[in-house]
DRENDO-1510 file (C-alpha; in Angstrom, 1 decimal, always signed):
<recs>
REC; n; res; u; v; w
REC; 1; UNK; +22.2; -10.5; +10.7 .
REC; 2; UNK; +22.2; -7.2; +13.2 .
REC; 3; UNK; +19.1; -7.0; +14.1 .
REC; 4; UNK; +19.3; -3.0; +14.2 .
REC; 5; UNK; +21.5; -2.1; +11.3 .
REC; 6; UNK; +21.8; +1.6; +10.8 .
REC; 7; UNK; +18.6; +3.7; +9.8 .
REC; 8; UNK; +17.8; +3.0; +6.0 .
REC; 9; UNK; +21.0; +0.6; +5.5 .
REC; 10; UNK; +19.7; -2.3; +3.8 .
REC; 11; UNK; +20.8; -5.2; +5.4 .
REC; 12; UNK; +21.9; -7.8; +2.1 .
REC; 13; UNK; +20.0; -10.8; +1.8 .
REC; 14; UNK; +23.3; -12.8; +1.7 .
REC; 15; UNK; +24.0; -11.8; +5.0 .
REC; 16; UNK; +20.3; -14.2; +6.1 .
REC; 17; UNK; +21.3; -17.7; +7.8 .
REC; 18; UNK; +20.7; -21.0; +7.0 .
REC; 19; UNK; +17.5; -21.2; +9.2 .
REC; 20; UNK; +16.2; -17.6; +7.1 .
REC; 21; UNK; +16.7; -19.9; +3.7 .
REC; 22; UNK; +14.8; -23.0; +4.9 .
REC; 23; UNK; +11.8; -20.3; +6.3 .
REC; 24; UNK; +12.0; -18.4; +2.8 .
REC; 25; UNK; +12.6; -22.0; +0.4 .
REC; 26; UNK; +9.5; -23.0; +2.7 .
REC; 27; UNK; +7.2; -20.3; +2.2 .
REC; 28; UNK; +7.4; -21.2; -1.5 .
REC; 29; UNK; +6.8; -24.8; -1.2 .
REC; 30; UNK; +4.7; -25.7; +2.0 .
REC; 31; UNK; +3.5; -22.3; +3.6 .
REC; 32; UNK; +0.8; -23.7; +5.6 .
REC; 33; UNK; +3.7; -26.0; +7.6 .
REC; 34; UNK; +4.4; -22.4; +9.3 .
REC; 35; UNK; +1.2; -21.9; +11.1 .
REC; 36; UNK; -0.1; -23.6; +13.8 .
REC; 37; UNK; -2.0; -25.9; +12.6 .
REC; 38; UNK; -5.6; -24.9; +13.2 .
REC; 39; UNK; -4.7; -21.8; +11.0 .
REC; 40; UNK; -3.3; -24.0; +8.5 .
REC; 41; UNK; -6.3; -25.9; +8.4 .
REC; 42; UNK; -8.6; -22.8; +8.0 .
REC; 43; UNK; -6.5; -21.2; +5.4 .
REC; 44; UNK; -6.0; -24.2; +3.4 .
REC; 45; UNK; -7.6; -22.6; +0.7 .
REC; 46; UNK; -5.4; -19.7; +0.3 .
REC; 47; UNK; -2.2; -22.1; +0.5 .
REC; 48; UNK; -1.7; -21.3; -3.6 .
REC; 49; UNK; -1.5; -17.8; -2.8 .
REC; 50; UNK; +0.8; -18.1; +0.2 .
REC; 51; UNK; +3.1; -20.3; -2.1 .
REC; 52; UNK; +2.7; -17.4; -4.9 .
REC; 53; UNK; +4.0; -14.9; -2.0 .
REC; 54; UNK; +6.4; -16.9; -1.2 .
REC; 55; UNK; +7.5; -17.4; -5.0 .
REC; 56; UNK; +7.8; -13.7; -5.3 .
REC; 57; UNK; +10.0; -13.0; -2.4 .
REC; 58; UNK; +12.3; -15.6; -3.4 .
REC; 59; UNK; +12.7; -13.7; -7.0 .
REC; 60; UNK; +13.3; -10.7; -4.9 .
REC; 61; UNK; +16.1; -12.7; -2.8 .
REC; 62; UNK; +17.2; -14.1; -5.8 .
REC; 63; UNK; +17.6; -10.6; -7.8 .
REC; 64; UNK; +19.8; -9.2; -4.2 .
REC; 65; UNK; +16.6; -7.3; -3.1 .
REC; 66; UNK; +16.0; -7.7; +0.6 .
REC; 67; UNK; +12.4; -7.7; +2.2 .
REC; 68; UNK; +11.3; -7.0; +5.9 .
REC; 69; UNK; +10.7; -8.9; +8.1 .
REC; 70; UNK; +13.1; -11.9; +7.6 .
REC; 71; UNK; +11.9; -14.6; +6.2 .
REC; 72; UNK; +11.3; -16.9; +9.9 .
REC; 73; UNK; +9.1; -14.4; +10.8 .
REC; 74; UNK; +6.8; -12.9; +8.0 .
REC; 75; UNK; +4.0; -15.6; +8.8 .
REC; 76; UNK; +4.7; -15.1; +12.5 .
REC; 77; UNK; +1.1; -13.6; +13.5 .
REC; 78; UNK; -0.5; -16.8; +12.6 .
REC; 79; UNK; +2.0; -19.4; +14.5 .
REC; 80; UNK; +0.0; -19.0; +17.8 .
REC; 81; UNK; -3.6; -21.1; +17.9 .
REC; 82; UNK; -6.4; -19.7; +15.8 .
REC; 83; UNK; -8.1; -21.6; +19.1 .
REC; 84; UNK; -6.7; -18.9; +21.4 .
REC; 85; UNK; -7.7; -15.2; +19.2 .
REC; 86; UNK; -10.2; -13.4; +21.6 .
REC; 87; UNK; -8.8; -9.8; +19.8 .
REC; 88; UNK; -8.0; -8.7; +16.4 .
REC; 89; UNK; -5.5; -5.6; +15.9 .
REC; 90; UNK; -5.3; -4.6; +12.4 .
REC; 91; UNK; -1.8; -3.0; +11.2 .
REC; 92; UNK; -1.3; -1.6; +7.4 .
REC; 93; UNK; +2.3; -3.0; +6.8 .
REC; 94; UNK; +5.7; -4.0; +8.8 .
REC; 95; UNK; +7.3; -1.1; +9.9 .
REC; 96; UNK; +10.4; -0.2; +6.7 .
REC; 97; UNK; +13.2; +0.6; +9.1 .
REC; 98; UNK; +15.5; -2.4; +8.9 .
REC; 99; UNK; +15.7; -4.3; +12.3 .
REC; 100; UNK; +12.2; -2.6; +13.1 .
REC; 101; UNK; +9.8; -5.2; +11.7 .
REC; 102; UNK; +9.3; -8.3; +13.8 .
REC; 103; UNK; +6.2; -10.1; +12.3 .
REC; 104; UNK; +3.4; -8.6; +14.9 .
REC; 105; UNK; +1.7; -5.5; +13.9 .
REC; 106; UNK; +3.2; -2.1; +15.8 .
REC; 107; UNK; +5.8; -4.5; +17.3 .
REC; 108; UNK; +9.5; -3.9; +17.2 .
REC; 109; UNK; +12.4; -6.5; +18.9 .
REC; 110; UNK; +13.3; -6.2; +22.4 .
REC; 111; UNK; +16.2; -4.1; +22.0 .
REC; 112; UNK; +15.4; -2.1; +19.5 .
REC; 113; UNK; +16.2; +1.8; +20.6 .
REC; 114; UNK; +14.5; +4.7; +19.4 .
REC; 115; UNK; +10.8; +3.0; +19.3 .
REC; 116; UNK; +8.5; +3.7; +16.3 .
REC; 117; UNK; +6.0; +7.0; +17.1 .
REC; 118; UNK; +3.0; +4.9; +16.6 .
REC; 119; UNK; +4.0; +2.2; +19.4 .
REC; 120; UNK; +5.1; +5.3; +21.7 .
REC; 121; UNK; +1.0; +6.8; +21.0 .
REC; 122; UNK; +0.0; +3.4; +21.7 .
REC; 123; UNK; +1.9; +3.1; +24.8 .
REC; 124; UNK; +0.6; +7.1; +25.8 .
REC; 125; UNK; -2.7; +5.7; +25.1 .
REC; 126; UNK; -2.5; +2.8; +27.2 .
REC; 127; UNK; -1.0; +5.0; +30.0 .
REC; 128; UNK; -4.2; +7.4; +29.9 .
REC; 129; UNK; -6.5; +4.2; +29.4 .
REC; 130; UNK; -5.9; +1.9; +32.5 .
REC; 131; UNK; -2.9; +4.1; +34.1 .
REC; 132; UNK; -0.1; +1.5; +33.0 .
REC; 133; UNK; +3.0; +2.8; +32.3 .
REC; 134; UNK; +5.0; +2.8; +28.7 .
REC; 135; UNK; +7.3; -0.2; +28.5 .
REC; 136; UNK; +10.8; +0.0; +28.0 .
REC; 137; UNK; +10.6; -2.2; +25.0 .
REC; 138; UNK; +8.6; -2.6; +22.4 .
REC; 139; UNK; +8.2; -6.6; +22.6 .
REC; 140; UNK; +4.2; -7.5; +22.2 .
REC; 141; UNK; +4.4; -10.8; +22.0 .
REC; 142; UNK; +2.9; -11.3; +25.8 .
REC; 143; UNK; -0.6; -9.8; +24.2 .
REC; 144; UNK; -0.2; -12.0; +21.3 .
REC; 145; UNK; +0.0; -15.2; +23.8 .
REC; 146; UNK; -3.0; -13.7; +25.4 .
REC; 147; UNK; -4.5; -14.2; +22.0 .
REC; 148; UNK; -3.9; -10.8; +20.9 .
REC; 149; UNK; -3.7; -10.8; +17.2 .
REC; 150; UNK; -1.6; -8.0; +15.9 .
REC; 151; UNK; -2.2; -8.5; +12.0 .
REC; 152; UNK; -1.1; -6.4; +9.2 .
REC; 153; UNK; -2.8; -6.3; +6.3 .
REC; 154; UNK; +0.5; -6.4; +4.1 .
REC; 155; UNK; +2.6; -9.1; +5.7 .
REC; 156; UNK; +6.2; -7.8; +3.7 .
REC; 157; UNK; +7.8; -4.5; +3.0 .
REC; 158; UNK; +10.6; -3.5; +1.0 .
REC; 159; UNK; +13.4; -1.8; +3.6 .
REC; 160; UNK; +13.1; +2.0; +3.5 .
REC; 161; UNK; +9.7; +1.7; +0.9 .
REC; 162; UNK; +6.4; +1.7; +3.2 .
REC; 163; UNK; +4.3; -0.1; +1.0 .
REC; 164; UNK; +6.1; -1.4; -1.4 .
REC; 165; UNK; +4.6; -4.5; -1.3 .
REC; 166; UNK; +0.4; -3.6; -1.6 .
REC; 167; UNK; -1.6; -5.0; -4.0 .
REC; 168; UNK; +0.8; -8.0; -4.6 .
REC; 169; UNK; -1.8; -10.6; -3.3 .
REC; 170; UNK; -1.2; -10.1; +1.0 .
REC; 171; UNK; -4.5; -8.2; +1.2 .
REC; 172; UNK; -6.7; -11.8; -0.1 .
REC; 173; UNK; -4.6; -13.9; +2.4 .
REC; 174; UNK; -4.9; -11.2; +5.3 .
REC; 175; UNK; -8.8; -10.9; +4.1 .
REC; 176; UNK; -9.4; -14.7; +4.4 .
REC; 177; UNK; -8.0; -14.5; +8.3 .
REC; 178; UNK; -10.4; -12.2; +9.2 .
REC; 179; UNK; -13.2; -14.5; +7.9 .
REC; 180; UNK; -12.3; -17.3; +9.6 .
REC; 181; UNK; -12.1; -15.4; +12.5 .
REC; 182; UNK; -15.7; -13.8; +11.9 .
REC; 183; UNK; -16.7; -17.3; +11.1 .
REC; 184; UNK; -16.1; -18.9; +14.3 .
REC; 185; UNK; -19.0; -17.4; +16.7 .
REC; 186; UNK; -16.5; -17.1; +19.5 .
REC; 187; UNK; -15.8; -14.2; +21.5 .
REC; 188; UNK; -14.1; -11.6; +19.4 .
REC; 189; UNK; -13.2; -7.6; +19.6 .
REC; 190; UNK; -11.7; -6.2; +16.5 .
REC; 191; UNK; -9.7; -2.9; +17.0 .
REC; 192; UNK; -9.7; -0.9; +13.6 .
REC; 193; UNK; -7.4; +2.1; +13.6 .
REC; 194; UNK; -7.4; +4.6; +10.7 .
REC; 195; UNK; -9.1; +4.5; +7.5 .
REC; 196; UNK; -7.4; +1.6; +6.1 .
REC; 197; UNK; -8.2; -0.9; +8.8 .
REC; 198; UNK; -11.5; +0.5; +9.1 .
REC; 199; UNK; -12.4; -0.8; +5.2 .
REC; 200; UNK; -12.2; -4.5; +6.7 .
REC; 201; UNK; -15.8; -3.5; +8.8 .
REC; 202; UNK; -17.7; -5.4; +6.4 .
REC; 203; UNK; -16.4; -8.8; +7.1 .
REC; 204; UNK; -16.6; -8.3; +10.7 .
REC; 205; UNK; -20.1; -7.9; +10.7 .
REC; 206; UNK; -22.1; -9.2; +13.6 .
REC; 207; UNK; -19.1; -8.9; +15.8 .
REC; 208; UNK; -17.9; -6.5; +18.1 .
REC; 209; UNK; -15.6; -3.3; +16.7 .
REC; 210; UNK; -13.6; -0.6; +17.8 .
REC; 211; UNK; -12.8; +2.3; +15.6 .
REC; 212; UNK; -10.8; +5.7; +15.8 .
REC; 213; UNK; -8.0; +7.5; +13.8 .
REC; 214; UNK; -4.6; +5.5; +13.5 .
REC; 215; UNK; -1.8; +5.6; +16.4 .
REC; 216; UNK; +0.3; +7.0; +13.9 .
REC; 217; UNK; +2.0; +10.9; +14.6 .
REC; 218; UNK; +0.2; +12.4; +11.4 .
REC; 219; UNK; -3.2; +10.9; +13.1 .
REC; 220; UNK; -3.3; +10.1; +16.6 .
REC; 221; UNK; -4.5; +13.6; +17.7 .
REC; 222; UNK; -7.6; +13.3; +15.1 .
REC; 223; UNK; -9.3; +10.8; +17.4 .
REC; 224; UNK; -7.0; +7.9; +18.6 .
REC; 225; UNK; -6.0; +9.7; +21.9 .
REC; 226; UNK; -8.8; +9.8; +24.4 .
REC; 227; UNK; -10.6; +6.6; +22.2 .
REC; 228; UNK; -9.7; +4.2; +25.4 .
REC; 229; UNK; -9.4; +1.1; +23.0 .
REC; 230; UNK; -8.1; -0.9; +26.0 .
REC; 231; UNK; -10.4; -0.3; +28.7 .
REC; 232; UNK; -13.0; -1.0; +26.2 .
REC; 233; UNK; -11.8; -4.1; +24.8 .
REC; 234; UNK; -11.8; -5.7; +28.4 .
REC; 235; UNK; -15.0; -4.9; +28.9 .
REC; 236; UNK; -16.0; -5.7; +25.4 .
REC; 237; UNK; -14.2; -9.6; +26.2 .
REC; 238; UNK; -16.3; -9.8; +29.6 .
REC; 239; UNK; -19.7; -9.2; +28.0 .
REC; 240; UNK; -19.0; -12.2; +25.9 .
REC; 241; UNK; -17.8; -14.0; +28.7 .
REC; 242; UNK; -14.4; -13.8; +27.9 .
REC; 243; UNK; -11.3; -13.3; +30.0 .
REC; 244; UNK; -9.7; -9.9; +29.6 .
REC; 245; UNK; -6.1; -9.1; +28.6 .
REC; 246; UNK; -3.7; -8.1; +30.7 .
REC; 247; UNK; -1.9; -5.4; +28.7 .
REC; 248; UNK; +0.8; -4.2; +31.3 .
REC; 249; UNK; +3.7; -6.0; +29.8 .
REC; 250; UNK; +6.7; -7.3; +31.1 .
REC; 251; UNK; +9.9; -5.6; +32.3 .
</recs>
């Protein structure tokens, strides 16, 4: 499958590899065998909902309708330790724009050319935080092996449709993750952006939180530039004694 296919071309699901059918016959049969296991362990009560999820985008395959992010890589944010989390980044859900949606919230692949607005606030953010400078990439996964969760509440999209796939049963599965991670009385920052995120405040209670307006280009200028999320969360991580993230990422 390209992995950047035209703006708005909706890539067919026949065109998905043997590996993307074992991932998506998988997520309807033993979901929890895709996280690492401490996360399977913790969510072991919401493995008849992940199966459900899974059910339903296998109808959706089945009926020729194609779903973002493939299959491999929709339970992706929980395949690193739930041993490692020190930070929790709530997203709303994966980017629409086929090739764009990699499984980690405001993450795009390597090589994918123009990057999403709300990734290039992030990075302008970053720049006037700590002085690092925008990456050429937009490839997070060096702040999720730093235990950077980048979560998004809806874990699927349809291509082209933002959320077209709320209220289908992702918002109980992504609810019970931030639980167990409330749960665990380790050191914890929780980075809410927007109004959406910001609704999850309740179950992080007791734990540290950082809120502003959303990195998107209809919000950022409402309060997420100049909120120095980064700089804070450090120091945030060192008051609990934890190490802080190193957020310049690699070339």
């Amino acid at each position: 499958m390209d992995p950047n296919p035209a703006l708005f071309e909706l890539p067919s699901p026949a065109a998905w590899d043997a590996a993307q059918l074992r991932a998506l016959e998988t997520m309807g049969a033993d979901p929890l065998s895709l996280l690492a296991p401490d996360w399977a362990g913790a969510l072991a009560a919401e493995e008849p909902a992940l199966r459900g999820l899974g059910l339903m985008l296998r109808r959706e395959y089945d009926a020729g309708t194609s779903f973002l992010p493939p299959p491999s890589r929709v339970l992706r944010a929980l395949a690193a330790p739930l041993a490692g989390v020190k930070v929790l980044v709530v997203g709303q859900d994966p980017y629409p724009t086929p090739g764009h949606s990699v499984g980690l919230a405001f993450a795009v692949d390597r090589s994918t050319r123009p990057l999403p607005r709300s990734l290039n606030n992030i990075y302008k953010e970053l720049q006037d935080d700590l002085g690092i400078a925008p990456a050429a990439h937009g490839d997070l996964s060096a702040w999720a092996a730093q235990g950077v969760l980048l979560l998004n509440r809806v874990l699927t999209v349809a291509p082209g449709a933002a959320g077209s796939h709320r209220r289908r049963g992702w918002e109980g599965v992504t609810e019970a993750v931030i639980r167990v991670l409330a749960a665990r009385k380790q050191p914890l920052v929780s980075v809410l952006w927007g109004r959406d995120a910001q609704k999850l405040e309740p179950l992080l209670a007791g734990t540290a939180i950082i809120e502003s307006a959303h990195p998107s280009p209809l919000s950022a200028s409402r309060g997420f530039f100049g909120s120095r999320p980064f700089s804070r969360i450090n120091a945030m991580l060192q008051e609990q004694g934890s190490v802080p993230v190193e957020w310049a990422l690699p070339a």
